[in-house]
MARSE-134613 format. One record per residue (C-alpha): residue number from 1; residue in one letter; x, y, z. Coordinates in Angstrom, 3 decimals, always signed. Example, Ala and Ser with C-alpha at 12.3 -4.5 7.8 and 13.67 -1.06 7.14 Angstrom:
2
{1,'a',{+12.300,-4.500,+7.800}}
{2,'s',{+13.670,-1.060,+7.140}}
END
This chain:
482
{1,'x',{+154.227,+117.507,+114.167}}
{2,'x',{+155.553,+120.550,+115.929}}
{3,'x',{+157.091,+121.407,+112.570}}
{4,'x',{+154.280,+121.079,+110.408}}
{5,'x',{+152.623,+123.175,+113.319}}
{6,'x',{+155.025,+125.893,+112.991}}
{7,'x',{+154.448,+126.161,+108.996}}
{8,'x',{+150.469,+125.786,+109.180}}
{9,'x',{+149.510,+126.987,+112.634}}
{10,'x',{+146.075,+125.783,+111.900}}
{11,'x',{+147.067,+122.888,+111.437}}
{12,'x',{+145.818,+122.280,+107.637}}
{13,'x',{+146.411,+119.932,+105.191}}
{14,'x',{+148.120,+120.151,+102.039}}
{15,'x',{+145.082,+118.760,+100.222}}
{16,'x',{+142.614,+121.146,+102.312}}
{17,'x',{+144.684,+124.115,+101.246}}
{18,'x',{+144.887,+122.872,+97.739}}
{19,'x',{+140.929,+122.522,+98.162}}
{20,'x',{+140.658,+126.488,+99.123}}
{21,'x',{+143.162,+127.204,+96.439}}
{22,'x',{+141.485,+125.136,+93.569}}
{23,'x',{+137.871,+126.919,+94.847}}
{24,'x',{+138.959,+131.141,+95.099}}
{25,'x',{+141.291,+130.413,+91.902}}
{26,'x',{+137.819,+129.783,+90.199}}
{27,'x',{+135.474,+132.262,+92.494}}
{28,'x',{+137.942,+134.750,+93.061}}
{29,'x',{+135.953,+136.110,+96.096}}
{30,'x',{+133.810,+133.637,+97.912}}
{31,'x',{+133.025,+132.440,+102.211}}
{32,'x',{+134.631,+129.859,+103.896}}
{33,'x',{+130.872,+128.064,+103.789}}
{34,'x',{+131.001,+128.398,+99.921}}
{35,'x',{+134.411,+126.531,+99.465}}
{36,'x',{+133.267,+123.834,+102.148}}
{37,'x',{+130.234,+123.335,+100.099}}
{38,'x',{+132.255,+122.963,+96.881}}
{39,'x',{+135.581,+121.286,+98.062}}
{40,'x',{+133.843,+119.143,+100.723}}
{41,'x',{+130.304,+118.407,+100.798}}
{42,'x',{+130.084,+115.614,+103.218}}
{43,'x',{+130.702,+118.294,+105.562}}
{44,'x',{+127.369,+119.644,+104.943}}
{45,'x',{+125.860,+116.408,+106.827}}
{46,'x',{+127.863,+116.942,+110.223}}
{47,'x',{+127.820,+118.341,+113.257}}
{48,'x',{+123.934,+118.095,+112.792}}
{49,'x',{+123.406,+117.908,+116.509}}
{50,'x',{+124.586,+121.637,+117.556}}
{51,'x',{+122.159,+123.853,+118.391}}
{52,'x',{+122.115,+126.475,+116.611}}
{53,'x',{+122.728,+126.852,+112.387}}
{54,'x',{+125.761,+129.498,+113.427}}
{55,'x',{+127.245,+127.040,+115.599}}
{56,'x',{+126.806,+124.102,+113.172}}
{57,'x',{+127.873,+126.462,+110.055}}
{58,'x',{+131.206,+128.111,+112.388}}
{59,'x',{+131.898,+123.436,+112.789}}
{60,'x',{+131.557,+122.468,+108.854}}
{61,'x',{+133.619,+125.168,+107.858}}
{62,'x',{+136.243,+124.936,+110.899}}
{63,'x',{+138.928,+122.922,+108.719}}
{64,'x',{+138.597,+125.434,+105.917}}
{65,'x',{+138.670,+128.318,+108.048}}
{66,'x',{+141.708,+126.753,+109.418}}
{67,'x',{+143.516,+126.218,+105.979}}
{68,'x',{+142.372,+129.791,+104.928}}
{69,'x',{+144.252,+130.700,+108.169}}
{70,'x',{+147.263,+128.823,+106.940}}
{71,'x',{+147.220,+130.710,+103.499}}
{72,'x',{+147.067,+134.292,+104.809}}
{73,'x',{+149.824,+133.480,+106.931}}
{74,'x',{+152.001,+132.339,+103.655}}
{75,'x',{+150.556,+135.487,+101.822}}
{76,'x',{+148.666,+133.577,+99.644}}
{77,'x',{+144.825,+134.433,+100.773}}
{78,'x',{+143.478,+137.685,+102.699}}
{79,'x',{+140.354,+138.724,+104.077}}
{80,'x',{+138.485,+140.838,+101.181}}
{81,'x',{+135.394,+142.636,+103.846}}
{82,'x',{+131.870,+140.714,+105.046}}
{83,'x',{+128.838,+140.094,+102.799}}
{84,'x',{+125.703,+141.681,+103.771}}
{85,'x',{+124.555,+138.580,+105.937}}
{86,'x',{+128.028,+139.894,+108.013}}
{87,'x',{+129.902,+136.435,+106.715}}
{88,'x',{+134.070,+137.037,+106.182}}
{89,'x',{+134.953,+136.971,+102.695}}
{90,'x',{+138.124,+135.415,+100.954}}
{91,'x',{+140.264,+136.494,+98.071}}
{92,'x',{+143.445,+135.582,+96.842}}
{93,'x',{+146.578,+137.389,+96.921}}
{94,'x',{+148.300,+137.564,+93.364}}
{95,'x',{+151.290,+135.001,+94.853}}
{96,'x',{+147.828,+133.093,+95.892}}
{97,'x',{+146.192,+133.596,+91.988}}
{98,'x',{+150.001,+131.983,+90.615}}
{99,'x',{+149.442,+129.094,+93.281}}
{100,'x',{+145.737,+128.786,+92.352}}
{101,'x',{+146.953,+128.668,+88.566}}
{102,'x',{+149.162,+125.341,+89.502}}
{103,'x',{+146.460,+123.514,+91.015}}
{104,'x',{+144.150,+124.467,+88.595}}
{105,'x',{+146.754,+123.473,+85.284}}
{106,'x',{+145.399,+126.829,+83.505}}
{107,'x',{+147.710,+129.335,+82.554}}
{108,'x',{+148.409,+132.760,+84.840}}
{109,'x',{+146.730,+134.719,+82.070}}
{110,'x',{+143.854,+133.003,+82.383}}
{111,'x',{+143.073,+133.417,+86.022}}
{112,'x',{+141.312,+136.880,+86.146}}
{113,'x',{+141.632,+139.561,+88.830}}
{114,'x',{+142.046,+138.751,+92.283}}
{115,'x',{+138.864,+140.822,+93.184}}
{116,'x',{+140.376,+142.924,+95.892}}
{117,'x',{+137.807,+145.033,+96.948}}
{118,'x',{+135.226,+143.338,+95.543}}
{119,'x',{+133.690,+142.844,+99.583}}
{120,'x',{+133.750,+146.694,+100.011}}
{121,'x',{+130.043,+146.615,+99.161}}
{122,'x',{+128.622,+143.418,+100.238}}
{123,'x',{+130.053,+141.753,+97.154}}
{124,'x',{+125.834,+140.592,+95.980}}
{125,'x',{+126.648,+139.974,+92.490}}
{126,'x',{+129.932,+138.045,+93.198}}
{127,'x',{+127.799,+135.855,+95.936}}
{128,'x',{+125.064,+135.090,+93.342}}
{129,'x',{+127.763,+133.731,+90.516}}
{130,'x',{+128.906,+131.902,+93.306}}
{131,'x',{+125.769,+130.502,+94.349}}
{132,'x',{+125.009,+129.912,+89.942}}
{133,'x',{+128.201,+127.650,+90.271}}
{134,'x',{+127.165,+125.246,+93.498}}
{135,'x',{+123.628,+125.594,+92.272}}
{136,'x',{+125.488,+124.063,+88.493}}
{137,'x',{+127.682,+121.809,+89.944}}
{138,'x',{+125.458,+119.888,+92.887}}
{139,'x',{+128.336,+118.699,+94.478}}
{140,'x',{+127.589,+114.854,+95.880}}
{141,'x',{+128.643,+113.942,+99.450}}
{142,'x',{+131.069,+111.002,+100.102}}
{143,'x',{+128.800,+108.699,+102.151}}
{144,'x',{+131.746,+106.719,+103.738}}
{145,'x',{+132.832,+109.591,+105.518}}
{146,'x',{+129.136,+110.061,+107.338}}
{147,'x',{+129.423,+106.483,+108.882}}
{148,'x',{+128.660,+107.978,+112.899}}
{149,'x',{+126.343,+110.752,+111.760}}
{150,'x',{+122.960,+110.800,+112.602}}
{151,'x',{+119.871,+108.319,+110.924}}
{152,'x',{+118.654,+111.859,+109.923}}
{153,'x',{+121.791,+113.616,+108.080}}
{154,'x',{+122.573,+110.245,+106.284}}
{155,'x',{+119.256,+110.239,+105.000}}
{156,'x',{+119.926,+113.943,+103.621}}
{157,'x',{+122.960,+112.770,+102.333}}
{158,'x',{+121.805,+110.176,+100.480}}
{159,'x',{+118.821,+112.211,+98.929}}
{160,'x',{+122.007,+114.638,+97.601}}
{161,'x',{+123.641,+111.634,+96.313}}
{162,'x',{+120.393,+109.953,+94.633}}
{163,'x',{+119.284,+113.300,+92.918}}
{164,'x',{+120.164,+114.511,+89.374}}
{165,'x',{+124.052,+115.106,+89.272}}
{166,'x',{+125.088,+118.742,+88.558}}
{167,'x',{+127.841,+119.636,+85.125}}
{168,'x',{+131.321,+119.140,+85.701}}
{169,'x',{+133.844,+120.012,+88.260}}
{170,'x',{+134.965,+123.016,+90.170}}
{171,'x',{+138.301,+123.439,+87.301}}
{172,'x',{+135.045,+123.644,+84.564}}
{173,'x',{+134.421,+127.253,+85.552}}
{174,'x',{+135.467,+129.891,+85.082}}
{175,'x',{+134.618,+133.681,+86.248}}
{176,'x',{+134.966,+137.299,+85.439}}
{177,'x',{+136.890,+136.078,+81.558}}
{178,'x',{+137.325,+138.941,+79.135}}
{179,'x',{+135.707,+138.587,+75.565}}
{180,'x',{+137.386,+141.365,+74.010}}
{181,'x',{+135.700,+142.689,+70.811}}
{182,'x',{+138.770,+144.497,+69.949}}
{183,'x',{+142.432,+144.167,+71.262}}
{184,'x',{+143.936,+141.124,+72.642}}
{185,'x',{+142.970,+138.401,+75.507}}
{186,'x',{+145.276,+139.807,+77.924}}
{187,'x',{+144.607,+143.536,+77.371}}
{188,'x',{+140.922,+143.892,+75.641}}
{189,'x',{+139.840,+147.491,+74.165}}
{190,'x',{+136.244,+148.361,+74.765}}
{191,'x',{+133.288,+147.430,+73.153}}
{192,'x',{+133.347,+143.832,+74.704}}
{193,'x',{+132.022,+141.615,+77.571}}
{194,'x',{+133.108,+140.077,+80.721}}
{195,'x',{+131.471,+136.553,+80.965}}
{196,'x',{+130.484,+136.271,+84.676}}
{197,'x',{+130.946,+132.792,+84.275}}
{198,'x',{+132.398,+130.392,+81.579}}
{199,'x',{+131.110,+126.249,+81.645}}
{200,'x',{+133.348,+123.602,+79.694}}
{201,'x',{+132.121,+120.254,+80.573}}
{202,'x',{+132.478,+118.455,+77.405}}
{203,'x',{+132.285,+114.953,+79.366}}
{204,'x',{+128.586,+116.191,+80.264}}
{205,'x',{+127.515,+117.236,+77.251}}
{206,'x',{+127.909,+121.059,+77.474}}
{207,'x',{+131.103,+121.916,+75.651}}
{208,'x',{+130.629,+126.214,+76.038}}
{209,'x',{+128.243,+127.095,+78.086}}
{210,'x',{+128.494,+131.671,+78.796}}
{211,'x',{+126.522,+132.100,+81.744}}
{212,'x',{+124.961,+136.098,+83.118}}
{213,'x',{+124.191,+136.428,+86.442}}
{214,'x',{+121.372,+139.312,+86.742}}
{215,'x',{+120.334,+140.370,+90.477}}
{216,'x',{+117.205,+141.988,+89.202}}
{217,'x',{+118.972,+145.559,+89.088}}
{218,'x',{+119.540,+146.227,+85.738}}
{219,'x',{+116.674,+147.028,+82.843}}
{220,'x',{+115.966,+144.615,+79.583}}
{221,'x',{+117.779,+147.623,+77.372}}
{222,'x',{+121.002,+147.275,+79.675}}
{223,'x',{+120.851,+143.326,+79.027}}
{224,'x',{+120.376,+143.228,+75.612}}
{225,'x',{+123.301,+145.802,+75.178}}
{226,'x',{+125.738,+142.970,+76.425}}
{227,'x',{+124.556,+140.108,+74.702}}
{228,'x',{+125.275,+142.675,+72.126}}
{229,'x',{+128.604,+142.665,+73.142}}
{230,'x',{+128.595,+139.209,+72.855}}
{231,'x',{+127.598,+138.678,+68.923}}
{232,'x',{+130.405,+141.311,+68.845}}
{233,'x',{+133.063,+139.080,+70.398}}
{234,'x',{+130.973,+135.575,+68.566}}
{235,'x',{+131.463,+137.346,+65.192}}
{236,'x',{+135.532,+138.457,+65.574}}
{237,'x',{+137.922,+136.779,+63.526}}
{238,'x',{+141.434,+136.094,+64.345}}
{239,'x',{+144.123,+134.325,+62.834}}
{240,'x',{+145.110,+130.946,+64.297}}
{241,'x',{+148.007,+129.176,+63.929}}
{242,'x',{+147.269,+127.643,+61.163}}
{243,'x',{+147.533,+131.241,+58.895}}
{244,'x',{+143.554,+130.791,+58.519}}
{245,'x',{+141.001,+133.355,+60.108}}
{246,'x',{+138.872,+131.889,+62.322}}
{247,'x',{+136.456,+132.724,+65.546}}
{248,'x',{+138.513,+134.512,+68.373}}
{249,'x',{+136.502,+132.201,+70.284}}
{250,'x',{+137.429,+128.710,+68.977}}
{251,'x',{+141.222,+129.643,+69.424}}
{252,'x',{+140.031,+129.309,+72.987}}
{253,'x',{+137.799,+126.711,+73.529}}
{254,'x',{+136.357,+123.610,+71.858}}
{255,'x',{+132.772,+123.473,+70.978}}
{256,'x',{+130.706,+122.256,+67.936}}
{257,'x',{+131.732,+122.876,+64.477}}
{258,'x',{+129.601,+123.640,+61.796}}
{259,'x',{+127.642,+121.018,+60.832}}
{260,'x',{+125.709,+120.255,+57.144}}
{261,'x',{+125.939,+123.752,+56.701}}
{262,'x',{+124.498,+125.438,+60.415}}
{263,'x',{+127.471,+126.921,+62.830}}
{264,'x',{+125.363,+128.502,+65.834}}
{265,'x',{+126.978,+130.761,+67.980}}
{266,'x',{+127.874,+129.668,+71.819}}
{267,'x',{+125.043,+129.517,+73.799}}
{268,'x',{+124.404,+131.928,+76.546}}
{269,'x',{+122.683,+131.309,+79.936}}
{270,'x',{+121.247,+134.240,+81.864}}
{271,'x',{+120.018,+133.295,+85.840}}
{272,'x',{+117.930,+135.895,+87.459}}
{273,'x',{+118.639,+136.453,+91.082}}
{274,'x',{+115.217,+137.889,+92.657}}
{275,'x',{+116.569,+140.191,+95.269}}
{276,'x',{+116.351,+143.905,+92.833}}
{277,'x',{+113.577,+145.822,+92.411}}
{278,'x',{+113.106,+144.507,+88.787}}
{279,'x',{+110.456,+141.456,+88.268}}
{280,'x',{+112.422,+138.989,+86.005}}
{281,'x',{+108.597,+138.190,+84.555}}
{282,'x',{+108.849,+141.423,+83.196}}
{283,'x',{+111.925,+142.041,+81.877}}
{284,'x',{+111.882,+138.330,+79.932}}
{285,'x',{+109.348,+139.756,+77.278}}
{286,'x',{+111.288,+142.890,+76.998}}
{287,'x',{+114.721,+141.274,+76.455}}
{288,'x',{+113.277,+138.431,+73.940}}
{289,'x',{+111.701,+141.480,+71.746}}
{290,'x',{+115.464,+143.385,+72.160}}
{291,'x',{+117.436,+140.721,+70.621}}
{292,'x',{+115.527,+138.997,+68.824}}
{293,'x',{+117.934,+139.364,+65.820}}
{294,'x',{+120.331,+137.748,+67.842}}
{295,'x',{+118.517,+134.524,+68.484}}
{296,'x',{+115.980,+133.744,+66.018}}
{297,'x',{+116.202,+131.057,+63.329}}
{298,'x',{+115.176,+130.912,+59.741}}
{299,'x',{+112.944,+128.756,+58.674}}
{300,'x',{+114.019,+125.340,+57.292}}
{301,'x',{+113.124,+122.007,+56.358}}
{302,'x',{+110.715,+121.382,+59.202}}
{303,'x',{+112.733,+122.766,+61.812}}
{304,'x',{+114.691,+126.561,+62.686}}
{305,'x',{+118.381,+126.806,+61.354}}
{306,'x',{+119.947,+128.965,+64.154}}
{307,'x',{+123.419,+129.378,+61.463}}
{308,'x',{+125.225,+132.248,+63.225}}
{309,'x',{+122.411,+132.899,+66.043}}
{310,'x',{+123.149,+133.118,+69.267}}
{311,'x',{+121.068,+130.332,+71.815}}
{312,'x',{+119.915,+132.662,+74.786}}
{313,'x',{+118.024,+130.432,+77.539}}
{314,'x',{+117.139,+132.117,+80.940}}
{315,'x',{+116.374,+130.544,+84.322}}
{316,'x',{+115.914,+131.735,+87.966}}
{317,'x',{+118.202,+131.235,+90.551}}
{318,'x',{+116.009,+129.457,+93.142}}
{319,'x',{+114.413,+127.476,+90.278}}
{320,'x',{+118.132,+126.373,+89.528}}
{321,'x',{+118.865,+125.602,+93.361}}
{322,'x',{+116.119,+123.454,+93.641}}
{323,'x',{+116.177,+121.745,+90.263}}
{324,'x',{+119.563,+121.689,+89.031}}
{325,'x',{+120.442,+121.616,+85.690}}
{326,'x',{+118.825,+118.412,+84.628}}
{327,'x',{+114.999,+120.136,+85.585}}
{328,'x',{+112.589,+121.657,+83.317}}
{329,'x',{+113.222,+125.377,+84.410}}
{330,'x',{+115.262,+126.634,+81.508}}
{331,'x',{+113.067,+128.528,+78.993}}
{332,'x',{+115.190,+129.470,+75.723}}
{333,'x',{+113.996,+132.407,+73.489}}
{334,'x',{+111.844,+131.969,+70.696}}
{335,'x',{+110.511,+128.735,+72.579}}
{336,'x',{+107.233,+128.448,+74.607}}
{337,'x',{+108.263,+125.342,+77.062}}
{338,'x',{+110.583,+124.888,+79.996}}
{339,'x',{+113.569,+122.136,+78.860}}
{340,'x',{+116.190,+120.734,+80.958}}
{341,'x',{+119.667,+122.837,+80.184}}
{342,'x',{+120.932,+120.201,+77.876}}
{343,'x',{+117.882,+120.004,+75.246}}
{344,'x',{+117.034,+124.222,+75.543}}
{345,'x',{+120.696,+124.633,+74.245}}
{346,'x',{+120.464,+122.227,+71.184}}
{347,'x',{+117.898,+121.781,+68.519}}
{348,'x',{+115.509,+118.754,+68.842}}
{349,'x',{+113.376,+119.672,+65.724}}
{350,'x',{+116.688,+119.919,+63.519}}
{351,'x',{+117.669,+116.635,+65.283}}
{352,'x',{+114.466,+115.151,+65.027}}
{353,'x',{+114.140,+116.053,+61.212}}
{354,'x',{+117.680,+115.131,+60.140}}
{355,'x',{+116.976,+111.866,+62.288}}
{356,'x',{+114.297,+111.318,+59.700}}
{357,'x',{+116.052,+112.333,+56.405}}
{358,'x',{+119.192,+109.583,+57.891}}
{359,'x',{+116.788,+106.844,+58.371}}
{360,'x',{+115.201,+107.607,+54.734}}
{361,'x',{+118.768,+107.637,+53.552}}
{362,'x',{+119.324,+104.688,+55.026}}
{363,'x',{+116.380,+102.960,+53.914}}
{364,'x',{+117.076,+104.268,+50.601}}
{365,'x',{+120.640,+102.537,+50.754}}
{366,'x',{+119.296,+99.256,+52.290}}
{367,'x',{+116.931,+99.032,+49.112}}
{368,'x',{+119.449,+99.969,+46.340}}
{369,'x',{+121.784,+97.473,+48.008}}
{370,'x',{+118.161,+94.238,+47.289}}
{371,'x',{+118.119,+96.123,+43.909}}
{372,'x',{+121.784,+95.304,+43.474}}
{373,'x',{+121.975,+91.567,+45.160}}
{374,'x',{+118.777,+90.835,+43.106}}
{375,'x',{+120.363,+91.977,+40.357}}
{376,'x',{+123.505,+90.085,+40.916}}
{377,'x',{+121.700,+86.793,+41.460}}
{378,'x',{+119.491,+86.882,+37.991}}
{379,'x',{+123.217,+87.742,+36.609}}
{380,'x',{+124.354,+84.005,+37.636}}
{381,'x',{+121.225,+82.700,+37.066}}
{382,'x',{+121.692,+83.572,+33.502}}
{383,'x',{+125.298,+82.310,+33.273}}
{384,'x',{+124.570,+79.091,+35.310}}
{385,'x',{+121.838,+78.304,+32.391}}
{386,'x',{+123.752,+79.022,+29.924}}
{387,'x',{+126.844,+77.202,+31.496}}
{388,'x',{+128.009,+74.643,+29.268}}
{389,'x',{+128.004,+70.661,+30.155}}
{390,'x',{+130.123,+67.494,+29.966}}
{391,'x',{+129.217,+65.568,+26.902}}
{392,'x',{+130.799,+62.973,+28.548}}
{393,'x',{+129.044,+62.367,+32.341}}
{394,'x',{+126.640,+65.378,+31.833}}
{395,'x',{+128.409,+67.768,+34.778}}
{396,'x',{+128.083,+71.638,+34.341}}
{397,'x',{+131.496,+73.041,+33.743}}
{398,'x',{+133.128,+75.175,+36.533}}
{399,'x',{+134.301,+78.342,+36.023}}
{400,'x',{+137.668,+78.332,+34.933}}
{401,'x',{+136.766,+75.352,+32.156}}
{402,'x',{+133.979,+77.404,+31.193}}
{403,'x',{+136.106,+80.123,+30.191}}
{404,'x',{+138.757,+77.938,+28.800}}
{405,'x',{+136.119,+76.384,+26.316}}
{406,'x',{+135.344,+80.249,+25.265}}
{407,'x',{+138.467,+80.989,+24.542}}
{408,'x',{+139.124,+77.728,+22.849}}
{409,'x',{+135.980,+76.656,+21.753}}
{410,'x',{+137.130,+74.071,+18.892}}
{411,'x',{+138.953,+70.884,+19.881}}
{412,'x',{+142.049,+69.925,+19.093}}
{413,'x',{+144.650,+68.136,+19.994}}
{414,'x',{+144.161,+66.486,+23.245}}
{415,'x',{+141.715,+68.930,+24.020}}
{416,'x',{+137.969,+68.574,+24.088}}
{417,'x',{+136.257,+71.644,+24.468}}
{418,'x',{+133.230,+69.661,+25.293}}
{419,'x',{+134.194,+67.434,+27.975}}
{420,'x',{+135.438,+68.654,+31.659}}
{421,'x',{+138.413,+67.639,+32.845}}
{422,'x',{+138.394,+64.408,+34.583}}
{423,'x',{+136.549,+63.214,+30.992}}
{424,'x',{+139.024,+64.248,+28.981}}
{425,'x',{+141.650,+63.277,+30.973}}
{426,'x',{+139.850,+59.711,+30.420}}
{427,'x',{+139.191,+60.563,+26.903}}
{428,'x',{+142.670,+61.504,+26.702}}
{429,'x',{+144.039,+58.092,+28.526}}
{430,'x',{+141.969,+56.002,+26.304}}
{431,'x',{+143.336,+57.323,+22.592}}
{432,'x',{+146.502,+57.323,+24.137}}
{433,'x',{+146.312,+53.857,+25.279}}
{434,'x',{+144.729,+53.155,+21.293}}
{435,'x',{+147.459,+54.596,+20.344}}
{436,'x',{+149.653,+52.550,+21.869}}
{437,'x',{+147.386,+49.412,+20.706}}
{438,'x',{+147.938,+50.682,+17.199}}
{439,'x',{+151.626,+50.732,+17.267}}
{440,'x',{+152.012,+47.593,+19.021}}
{441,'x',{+149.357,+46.005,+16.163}}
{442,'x',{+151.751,+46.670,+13.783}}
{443,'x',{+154.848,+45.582,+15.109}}
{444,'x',{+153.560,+42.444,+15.652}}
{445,'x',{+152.215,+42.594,+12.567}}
{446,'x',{+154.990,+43.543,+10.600}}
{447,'x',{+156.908,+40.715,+12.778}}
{448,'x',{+154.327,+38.276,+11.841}}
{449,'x',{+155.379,+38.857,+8.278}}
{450,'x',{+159.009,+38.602,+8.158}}
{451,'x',{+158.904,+35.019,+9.967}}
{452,'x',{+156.153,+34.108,+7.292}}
{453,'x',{+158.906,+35.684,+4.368}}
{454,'x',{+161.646,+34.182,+5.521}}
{455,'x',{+160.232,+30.865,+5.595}}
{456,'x',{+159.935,+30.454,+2.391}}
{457,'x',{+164.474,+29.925,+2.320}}
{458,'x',{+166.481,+27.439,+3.013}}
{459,'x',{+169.184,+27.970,+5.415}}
{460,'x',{+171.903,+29.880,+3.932}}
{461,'x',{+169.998,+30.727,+0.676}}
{462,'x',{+169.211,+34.192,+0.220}}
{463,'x',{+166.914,+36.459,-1.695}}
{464,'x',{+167.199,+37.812,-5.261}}
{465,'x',{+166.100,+40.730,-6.625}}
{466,'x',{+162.556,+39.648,-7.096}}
{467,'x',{+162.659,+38.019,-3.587}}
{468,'x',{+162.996,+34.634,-5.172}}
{469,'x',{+165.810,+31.968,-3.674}}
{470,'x',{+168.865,+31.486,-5.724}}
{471,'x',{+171.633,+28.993,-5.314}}
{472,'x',{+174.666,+29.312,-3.391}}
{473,'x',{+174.938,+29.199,+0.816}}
{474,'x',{+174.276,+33.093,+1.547}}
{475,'x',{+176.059,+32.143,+5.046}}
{476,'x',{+178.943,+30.127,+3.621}}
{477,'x',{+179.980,+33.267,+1.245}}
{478,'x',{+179.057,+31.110,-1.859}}
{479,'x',{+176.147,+33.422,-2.735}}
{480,'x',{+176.205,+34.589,-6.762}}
{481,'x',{+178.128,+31.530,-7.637}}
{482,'x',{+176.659,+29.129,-10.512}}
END
């Protein structure tokens, strides 16, 4: 103990540090009450009973603060200034980004900046992608660890637990990623973005998912001129490894490929933080006239092809707190209705309509397949009429006799062409057996004869040439003698 005390004078865990690293290797710059939220929820639902929300707040996040503790000690964290509310901020170190990229399994090149600095002015924008993230990911609490809380925080625990779950895990995001319109990943030129936030959750349905975090400072024109930026980046083409040019984009990350002819771009999501002078109600219009060549489908068989449009949805922050991304508070452009996240990014019309055209095909398919059995069964009718049958015990022939007796339809010898098998075989046994009636006939016959013939001699006479007796004893060698 007094060794593991000596390494992490805090005293924290491996898995608590591994926590902190997993969260700020993501965030870059967040609080110590942001990574308890995220890394351990269940904390949220303790120490209920202090008095005041600091002193509850400074107990939830005491084991992180502690393992932050740890990590600036080993050079891996540091303290990056307070937000506006006066809370400590957190930042990696670059040795901490390398550690963060372990725990993570992404590649160092991957991991961003580590935001030093980014506290020097209150760090808003940073706090509200952070807040986009918890308010995306609802973490759940683990309700065996609340076992001697409070009748109260269980019940708020389980309320977490029973609501709408949130879109992948912590490792799903990413922040501040590059989408460099010219150049390379690791050094872009100008004329591209910076996604303030990048969702993969392919296991929830949401396999790219670009995500803008506005705090209400910046006009509709400034907007539009990123998502600009980001038909730019949609549109480059790069070679992959496979000598073929292809989206710079999909040599990155998975999403859907074209299908029956319609490859929409990624879908961006922009969340509208209320605290700037601008009124989000306003700008919306604005923006939607701005780019509307960047999101508006063409017309098509009863629904909107969006091929190479970009799907733009936008949402407000507390709507998305509240709600989560299963609610109806996501309004995409060109639409008049709030969806849930997962139906404003896809197409239900197009699915709908080529729903339809797969059950006609089917249909369609079922009913050529009658046309074909019917078709099939009239065939045999035909040939079982005209199947020949047994002259012999009136049986239709089976197949293989009926096309022997087409091949050979004339009898011969022991074959009859008009009789099946077993008959013939009969037929067959019966001339043979006549046959054999025959031939025994006549050699009883013919024996018949020669006993009557040689009757007609005495002993030891014998024959002449006209078959009459003549003298002599034919046994006693006296046979031609007068």
């Amino acid at each position: 103990m007094a060794g593991r005390r000596l390494t992490n004078p805090a005293g924290s865990s491996n898995d608590l540090r591994g926590d902190v690293l997993r969260v700020l290797g993501v965030l870059k710059v967040a609080t110590a009450d942001q990574i308890q939220r995220i890394a351990s929820p269940h904390l949220t639902y303790r120490h209920t009973t202090k008095a005041t929300a600091s002193e509850r707040k400074t107990a939830r996040t005491a084991s992180h603060a502690g393992a932050l503790s740890d990590l600036r000690k080993h050079g891996l964290a540091e303290n990056g200034g307070t937000t506006r509310a006066g809370e400590t901020l957190r930042n990696l170190t670059t040795k901490g980004l390398e550690a963060a990229s372990y725990e993570l399994g992404r590649p160092l090149t991957e991991m961003g900046s580590t935001a030093r600095g980014a506290g020097s002015s209150g760090a808003t924008h940073p706090m509200a992608v952070n807040e986009t993230v918890i308010a995306m990911l609802r973490p759940k609490p683990d309700l065996r660890l609340l076992t001697g809380e409070p009748a109260e925080a269980k019940a708020s625990a389980q309320a977490a637990v029973d609501a709408p779950a949130g879109i992948g895990t912590i490792a799903s995001y990413a922040t501040e990623v590059p989408l460099p319109a010219t150049s390379t990943w690791g050094a872009p030129g100008k004329g591209g973005a910076q996604a303030d936030i990048v969702l993969t959750a392919p296991q929830d349905q949401i396999p790219l998912l670009f995500i803008e975090v506005d705090n209400c400072h910046e006009t509709a024109e400034e907007i539009a001129a990123k998502l600009l930026k980001y038909s730019r980046f949609f549109k480059r083409q790069i070679k992959d490894t496979d000598g073929k040019d292809k989206p710079m984009w999909r040599t990155r990350w998975m999403a859907r490929v074209a299908e029956r002819g319609e490859a929409p771009h990624p879908p961006v999501l922009i969340v509208f933080n209320h605290i700037g002078a601008r009124d989000p109600n306003r700008t919306l219009p604005r923006l939607q006239e701005l780019t509307h060549p960047l999101w508006a489908g063409e017309p098509a068989d009863g629904f909107s092809s969006y091929d190479r449009k970009i799907p733009i949805i936008a949402t407000g922050l507390r709507n998305l707190r509240e709600h989560g991304p299963n609610g109806p508070i996501f309004l995409r452009f060109g639409r008049t209705h709030m969806q849930p996240l997962r139906d404003a990014i896809g197409n239900p019309r197009r699915d709908a309509a080529l729903a339809r055209r797969a059950e006609r095909a089917r249909a369609q398919q079922e009913e050529y397949q009658v046309r074909l059995r019917r078709a099939a069964e009239q065939k045999r009718a035909e040939r079982e009429a005209l199947r020949p049958v047994c002259g012999g015990c009136g049986t239709k022939f089976d197949n293989d006799r009926s096309e022997n007796t087409q091949l050979s339809p004339k009898p011969g010898h022991r074959w009859y062409s008009t009789l099946c098998e077993p008959c013939e075989a009969k037929t067959v046994a019966a001339a043979d057996q006549a046959d054999r009636n025959r031939l025994d006939a006549e050699v009883t016959a013919t024996a018949e004869k020669a006993r009557g013939w040689r009757s007609r001699f005495r002993p030891g006479q014998a024959p002449d040439a006209l078959g009459k007796p003549v003298g002599g004893d034919w046994d006693a060698g006296t046979h031609g003698q007068g």
